[in-house]
C-alpha positions in Angstrom: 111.6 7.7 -39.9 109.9 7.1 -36.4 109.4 11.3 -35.7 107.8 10.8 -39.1 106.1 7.9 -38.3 104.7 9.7 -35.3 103.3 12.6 -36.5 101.4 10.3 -39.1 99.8 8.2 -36.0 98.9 11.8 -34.8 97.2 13.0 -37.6 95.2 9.8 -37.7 94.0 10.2 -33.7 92.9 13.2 -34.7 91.2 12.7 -38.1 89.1 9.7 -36.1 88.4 12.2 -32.9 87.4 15.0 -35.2 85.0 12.8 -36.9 83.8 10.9 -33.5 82.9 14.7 -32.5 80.9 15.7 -35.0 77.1 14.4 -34.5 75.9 12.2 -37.1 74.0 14.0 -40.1 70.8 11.3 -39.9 70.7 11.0 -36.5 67.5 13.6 -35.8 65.3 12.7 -38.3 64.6 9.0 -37.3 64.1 10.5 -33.5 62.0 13.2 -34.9 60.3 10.4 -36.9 60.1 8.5 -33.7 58.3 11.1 -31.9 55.9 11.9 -34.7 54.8 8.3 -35.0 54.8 8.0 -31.0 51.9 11.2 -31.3 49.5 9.6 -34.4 49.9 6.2 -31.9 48.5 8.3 -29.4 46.2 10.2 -31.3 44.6 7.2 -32.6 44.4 5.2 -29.2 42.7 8.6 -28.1 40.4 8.1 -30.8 39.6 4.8 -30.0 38.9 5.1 -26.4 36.2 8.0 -27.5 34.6 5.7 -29.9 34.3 3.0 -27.5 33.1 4.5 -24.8 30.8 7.0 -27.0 29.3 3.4 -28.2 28.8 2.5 -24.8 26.9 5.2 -23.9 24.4 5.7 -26.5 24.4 1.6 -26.6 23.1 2.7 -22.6 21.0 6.0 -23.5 18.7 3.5 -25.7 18.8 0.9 -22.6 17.7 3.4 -20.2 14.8 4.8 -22.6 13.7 0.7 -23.1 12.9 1.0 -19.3 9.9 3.8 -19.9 8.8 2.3 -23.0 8.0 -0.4 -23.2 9.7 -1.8 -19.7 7.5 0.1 -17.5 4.5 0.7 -19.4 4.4 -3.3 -19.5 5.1 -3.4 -16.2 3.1 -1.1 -14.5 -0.3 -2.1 -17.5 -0.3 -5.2 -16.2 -1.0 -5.1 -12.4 -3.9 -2.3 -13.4 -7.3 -3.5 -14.0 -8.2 -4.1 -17.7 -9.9 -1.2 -17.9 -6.9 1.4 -17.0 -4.1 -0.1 -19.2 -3.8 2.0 -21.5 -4.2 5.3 -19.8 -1.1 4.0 -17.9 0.9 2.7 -20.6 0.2 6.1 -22.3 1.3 8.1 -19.1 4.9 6.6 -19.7 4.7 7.0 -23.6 3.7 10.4 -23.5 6.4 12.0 -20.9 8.9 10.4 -23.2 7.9 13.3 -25.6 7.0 15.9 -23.4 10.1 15.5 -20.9 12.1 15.4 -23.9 11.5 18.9 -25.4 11.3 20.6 -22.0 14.6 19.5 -21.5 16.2 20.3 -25.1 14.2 23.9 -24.2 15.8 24.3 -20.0 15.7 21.0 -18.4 19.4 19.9 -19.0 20.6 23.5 -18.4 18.8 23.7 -14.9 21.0 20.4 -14.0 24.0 20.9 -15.6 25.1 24.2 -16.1 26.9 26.3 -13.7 24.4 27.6 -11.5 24.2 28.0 -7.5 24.5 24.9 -5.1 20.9 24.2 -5.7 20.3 24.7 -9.1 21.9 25.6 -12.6 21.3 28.0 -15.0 20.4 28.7 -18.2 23.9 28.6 -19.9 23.2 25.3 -22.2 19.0 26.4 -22.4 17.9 25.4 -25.8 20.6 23.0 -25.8 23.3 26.2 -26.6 26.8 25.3 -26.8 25.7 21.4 -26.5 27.2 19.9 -29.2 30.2 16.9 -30.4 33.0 18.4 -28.1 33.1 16.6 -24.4 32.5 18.6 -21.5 35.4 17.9 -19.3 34.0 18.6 -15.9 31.4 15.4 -16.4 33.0 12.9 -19.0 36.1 14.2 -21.1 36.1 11.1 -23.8 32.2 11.7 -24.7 30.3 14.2 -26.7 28.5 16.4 -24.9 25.9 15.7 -26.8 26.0 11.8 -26.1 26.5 13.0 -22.0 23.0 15.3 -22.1 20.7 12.4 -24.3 21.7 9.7 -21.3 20.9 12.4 -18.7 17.4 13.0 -20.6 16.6 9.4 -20.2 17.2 9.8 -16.8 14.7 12.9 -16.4 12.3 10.8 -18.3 12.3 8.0 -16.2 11.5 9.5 -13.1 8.1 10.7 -13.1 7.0 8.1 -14.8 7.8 6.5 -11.8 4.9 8.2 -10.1 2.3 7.2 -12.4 2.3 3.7 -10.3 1.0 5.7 -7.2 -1.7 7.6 -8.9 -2.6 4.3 -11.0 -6.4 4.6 -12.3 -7.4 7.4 -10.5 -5.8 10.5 -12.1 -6.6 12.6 -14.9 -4.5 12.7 -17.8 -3.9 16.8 -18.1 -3.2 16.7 -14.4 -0.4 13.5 -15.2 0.6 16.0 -18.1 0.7 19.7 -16.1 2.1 17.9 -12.6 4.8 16.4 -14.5 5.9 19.5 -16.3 6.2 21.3 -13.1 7.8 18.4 -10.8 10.6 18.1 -13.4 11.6 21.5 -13.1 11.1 21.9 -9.5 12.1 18.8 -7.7 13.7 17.0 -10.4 16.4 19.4 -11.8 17.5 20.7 -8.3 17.9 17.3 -6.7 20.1 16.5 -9.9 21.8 19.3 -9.7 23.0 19.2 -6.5 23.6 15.7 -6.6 25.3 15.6 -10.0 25.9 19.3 -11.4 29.1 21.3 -11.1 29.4 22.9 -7.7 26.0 21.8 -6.6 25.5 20.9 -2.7 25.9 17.3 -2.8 28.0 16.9 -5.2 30.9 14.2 -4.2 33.4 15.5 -6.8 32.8 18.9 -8.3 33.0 20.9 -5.0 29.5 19.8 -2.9 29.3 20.8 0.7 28.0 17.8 1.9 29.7 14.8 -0.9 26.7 12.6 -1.3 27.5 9.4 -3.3 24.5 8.5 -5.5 26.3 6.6 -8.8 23.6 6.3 -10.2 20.7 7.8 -9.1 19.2 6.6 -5.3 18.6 10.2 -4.3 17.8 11.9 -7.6 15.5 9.4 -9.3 14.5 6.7 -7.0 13.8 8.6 -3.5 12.2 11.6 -5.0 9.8 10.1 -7.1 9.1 7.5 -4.6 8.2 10.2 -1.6 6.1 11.9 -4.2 4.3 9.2 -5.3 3.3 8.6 -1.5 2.4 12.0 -1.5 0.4 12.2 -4.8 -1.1 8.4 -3.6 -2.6 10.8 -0.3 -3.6 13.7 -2.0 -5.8 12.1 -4.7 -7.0 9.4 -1.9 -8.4 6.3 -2.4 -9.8 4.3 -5.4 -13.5 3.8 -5.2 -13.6 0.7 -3.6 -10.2 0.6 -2.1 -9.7 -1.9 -0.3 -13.1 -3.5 0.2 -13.4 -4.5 -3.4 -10.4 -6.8 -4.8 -8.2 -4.7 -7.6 -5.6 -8.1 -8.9 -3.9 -7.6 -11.7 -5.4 -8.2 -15.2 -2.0 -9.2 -16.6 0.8 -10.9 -14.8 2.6 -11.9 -18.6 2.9 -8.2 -19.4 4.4 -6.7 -16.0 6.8 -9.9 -16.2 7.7 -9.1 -19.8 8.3 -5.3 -18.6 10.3 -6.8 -15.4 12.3 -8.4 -17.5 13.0 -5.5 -19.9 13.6 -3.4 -16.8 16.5 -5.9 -15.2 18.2 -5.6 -18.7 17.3 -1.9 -19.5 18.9 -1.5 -15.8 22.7 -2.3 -16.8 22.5 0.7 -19.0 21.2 2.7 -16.1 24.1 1.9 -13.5 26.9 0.5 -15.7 26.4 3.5 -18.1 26.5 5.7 -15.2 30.6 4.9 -15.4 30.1 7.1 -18.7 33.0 5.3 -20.4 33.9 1.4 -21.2 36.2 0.4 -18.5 36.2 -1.2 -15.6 34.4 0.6 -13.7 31.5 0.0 -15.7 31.7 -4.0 -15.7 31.9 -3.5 -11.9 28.8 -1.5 -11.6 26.8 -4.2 -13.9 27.8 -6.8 -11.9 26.7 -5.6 -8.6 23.5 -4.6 -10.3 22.7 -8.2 -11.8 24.1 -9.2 -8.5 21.8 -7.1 -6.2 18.8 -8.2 -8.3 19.1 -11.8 -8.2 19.4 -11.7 -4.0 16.5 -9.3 -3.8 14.4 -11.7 -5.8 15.3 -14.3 -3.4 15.0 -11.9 -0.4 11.6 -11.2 -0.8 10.5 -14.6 -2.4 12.0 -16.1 1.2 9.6 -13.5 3.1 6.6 -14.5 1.3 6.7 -17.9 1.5 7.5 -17.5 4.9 4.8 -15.3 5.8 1.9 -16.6 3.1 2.8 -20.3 2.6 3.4 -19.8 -1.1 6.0 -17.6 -3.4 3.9 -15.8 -6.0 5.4 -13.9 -9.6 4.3 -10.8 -8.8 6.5 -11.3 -5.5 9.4 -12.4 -7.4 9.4 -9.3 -10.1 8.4 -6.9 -7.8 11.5 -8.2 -5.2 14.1 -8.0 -8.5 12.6 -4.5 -9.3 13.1 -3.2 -5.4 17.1 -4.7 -5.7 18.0 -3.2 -8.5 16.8 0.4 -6.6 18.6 0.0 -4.1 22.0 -0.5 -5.9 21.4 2.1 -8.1 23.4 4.6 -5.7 26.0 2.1 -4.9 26.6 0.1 -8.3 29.6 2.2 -9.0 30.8 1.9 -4.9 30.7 -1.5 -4.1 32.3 -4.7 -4.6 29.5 -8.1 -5.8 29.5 -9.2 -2.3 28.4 -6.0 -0.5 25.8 -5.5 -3.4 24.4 -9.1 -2.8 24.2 -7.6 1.1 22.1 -4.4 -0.6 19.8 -6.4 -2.5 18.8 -9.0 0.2 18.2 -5.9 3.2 16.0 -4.6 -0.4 14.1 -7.1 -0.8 12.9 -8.2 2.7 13.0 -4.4 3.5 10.7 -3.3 0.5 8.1 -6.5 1.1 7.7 -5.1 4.6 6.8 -1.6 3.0 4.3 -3.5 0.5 2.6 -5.8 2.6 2.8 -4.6 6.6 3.0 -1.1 6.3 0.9 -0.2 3.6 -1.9 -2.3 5.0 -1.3 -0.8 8.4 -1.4 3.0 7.6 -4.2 2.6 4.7 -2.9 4.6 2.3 -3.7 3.4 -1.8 -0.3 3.3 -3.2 -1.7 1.9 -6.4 1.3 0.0 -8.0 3.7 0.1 -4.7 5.9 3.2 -6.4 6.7 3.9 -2.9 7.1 1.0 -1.4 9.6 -0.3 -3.8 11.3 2.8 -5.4 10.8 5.2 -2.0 11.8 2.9 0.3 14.7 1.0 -2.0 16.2 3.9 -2.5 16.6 5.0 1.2 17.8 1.4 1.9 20.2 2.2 -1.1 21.2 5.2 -0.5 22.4 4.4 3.2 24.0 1.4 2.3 26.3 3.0 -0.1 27.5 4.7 2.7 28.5 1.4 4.5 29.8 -0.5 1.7 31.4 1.9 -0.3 35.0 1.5 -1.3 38.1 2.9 -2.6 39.1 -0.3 -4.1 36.1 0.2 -6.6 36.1 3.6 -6.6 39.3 5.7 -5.6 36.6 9.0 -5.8 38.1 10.6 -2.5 41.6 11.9 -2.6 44.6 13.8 -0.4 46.7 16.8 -1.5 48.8 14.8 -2.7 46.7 12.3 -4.6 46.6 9.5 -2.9 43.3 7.8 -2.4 41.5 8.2 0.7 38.6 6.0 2.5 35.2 6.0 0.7 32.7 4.9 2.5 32.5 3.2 6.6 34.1 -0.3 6.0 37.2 1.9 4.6 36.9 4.0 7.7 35.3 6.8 6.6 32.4 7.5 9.0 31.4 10.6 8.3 30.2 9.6 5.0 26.5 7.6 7.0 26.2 11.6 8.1 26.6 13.1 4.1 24.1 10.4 3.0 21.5 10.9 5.7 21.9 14.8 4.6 21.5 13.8 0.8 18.7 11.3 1.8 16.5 14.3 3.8 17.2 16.9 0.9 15.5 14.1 -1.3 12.9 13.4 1.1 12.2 17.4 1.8 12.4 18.4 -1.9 10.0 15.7 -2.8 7.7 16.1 -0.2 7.3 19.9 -0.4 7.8 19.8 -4.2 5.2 17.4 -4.7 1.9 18.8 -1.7 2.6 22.5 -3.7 2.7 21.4 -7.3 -0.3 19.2 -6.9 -1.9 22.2 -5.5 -1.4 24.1 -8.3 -2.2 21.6 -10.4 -5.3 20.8 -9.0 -6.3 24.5 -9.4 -5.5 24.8 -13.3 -6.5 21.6 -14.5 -8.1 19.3 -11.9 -6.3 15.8 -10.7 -8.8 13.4 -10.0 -11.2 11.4 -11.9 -14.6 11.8 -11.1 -16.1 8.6 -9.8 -18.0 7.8 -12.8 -15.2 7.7 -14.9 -13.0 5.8 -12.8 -15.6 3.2 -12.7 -15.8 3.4 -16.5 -12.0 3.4 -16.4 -9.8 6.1 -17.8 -9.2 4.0 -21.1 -12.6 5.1 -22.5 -12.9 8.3 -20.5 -9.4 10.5 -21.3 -8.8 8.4 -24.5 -11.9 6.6 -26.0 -10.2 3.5 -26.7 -9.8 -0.2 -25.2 -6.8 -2.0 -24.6 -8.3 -5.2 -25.9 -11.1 -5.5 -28.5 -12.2 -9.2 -27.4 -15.6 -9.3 -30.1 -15.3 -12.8 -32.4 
């Protein structure tokens, strides 16, 4: 009985061990179940992040385009006289249709294609190969398509800019023909190289010299600045300039377009994070930030200096801020940013009120003096304040974040941005004395002086801004 008994309890061992061995019949499907659920969970977080951010950004394309029309046609028609308001206002509304089909036809291409290290080339012209799928080098959670109609705003933007230096002096086809040519030859080179795939100062996609502009210091605020100085001494003075006094004939309308401008703004610099995330909340708040200490900045000079703070002081000081954070919004932390917008505002009311009496030169609307200068200040400043705890940009072989900008300890960077502040500066400069030139040759820029004493509303468009008859 027990060897019987024995070999039973053996064949029981190994009945149980032969089944223990065997894997389980079911066992794959619920971890192939597992793993197919785990990839539509990513798939559809994937998803969402695109949407969000794709919201964000044409949320910020339509804010950016607000700050042409109508921020700065508001703005800038109401410190001209009556009598110029709406040739101004209609210099902003009409390069928001021409700079839009010159850049579906080469403008995007020439600043974001893959050119040389100065400009692109004329892989996306006519828009070719622009369409719903990102383009990984510049935003990979984006259409392309959502990526090249924020950049247009951009482009459109800037020479409107300009327009406040040549204020009631310059003919409309001059506006029109120097435009045209200063967006393809100073514009699109200066974002290229600042923003485009292997351009020279390009802080991420393989630049020589890594300038950081988030935003657009170099690219939108210094160039058109510099060449609104130059295009403010080229045409010369308004008849009268400065014997007779030229006050504004609205303050209500360039404080509506201020305020649309301060908004319009946060889609300018927080959009520059082209996603939703945290970077972009950082950027907006250094912007509002900025503003509200430049206003303060430059209201604290006047009254100083004049006895009294005036509005136009107080919108043109929030204006001059939120320039000079531009290249830093996406850099700096809220209390370096206040730091950027105070050194703004006093800085810029220097540039409007000593220097521009001092050298004489008829910078009608202070383009230069606010957008020029602000974006020097910026742009330096970026290089100061700029860190990696906002923005890990800089990296080792081994991926670990290295110092941005001088309070992180990288020195060098003050020497990148003076090189990305002179290539602004020499672009716009040369750019600016050769295409007027030209201009000036094909179509004529100035006014004669009976028409600016009739003022360009009647004489380039026949029509009055206000019809005041009871």
């Amino acid at each position: 009985m027990k060897p019987a008994a024995g070999l039973a309890l053996l064949c029981v061992v190994l009945a149980v061990g032969a089944v223990q061995a065997q894997p389980p019949a079911a066992a794959p499907a619920p971890a192939a179940a597992m793993q197919t659920d785990l990839a539509k969970l990513d798939q559809r977080v994937t998803a969402a992040q695109s949407s969000a951010d794709n919201a964000w950004m044409l949320v910020s394309a339509a804010l950016v385009l607000m700050m042409t029309g109508p921020g700065l046609a508001l703005f800038y028609g109401g410190l001209v006289r009556q009598k110029n308001t709406l040739a101004i206002m209609m210099q902003s509304f009409s390069l928001m249709a021409i700079i839009t089909v010159l850049w579906a036809v080469v403008g995007y291409s020439l600043c974001f294609s893959e050119g040389t290290a100065i400009i692109g080339g004329f892989g996306h012209a006519l828009l070719r190969g622009v369409g719903v799928d990102p383009n990984a080098d510049y935003s990979a959670t984006i259409p392309q398509l959502t990526f090249m109609v924020y950049q247009l705003m951009f482009a459109i933007i800037t020479p409107a800019l300009i327009t406040g230096a040549t204020a009631e002096r310059m003919r409309f086809s001059g506006t029109v023909v120097f435009m045209v040519l200063w967006s393809l030859f100073v514009y699109a080179p200066l974002a290229h190289m600042v923003w485009g795939k292997g351009g020279l100062l390009n802080a991420t996609l393989g630049g020589r010299f890594p300038t950081l502009d988030f935003a657009g210091g170099t690219v939108v605020h210094i160039t058109s600045g510099v060449s609104a100085l130059v295009c403010a001494l080229y045409l010369g003075k308004r008849t009268g300039y400065p014997k007779e006094p030229m006050p504004p004939h609205s303050l209500v309308l360039s404080f509506i377009g201020a305020c649309l401008l301060w908004v319009g703004w946060f889609g300018f610099n927080a959009g520059s994070a082209l996603a939703s995330n945290g970077l972009a909340a950082s950027a907006f708040v250094a912007t509002h930030f900025a503003a509200a200490t430049a206003t303060i900045g430059w209201l604290a000079a006047e009254w100083m200096t004049r006895g009294r703070p005036s509005a136009l002081g107080a919108i043109s000081g929030a204006v001059a801020g939120l320039v000079a954070i531009t290249p830093a919004s996406g850099f700096v932390a809220p209390i370096p940013a206040m730091i950027i917008g105070l050194a703004a505002g006093i800085g810029c009311f220097v540039m409007v009120t000593i220097a521009k009496s001092r050298f004489g030169y008829d910078d009608a609307l202070d383009a230069f003096g606010v957008h020029g200068a602000g974006g020097t200040i910026g742009a330096l400043l970026t290089g100061v304040f700029a860190t990696q705890k906002v923005n890990p940009m800089f990296h080792d072989p081994q991926g670990r974040p290295l110092p941005v900008g001088l309070i992180d300890g990288n020195a060098s960077q003050i020497g990148n941005q003076l090189i990305g502040i002179a290539m602004a500066w020499a672009f716009a400069l040369v750019g600016s004395i050769v295409l007027l030139k030209i201009t000036d040759l094909v179509v004529g820029v100035r006014a004669s002086e009976e028409q600016e004493s009739e003022g360009l509303d009647l004489t380039e468009h026949g029509e009055e801004a206000y019809n005041l008859e009871m």
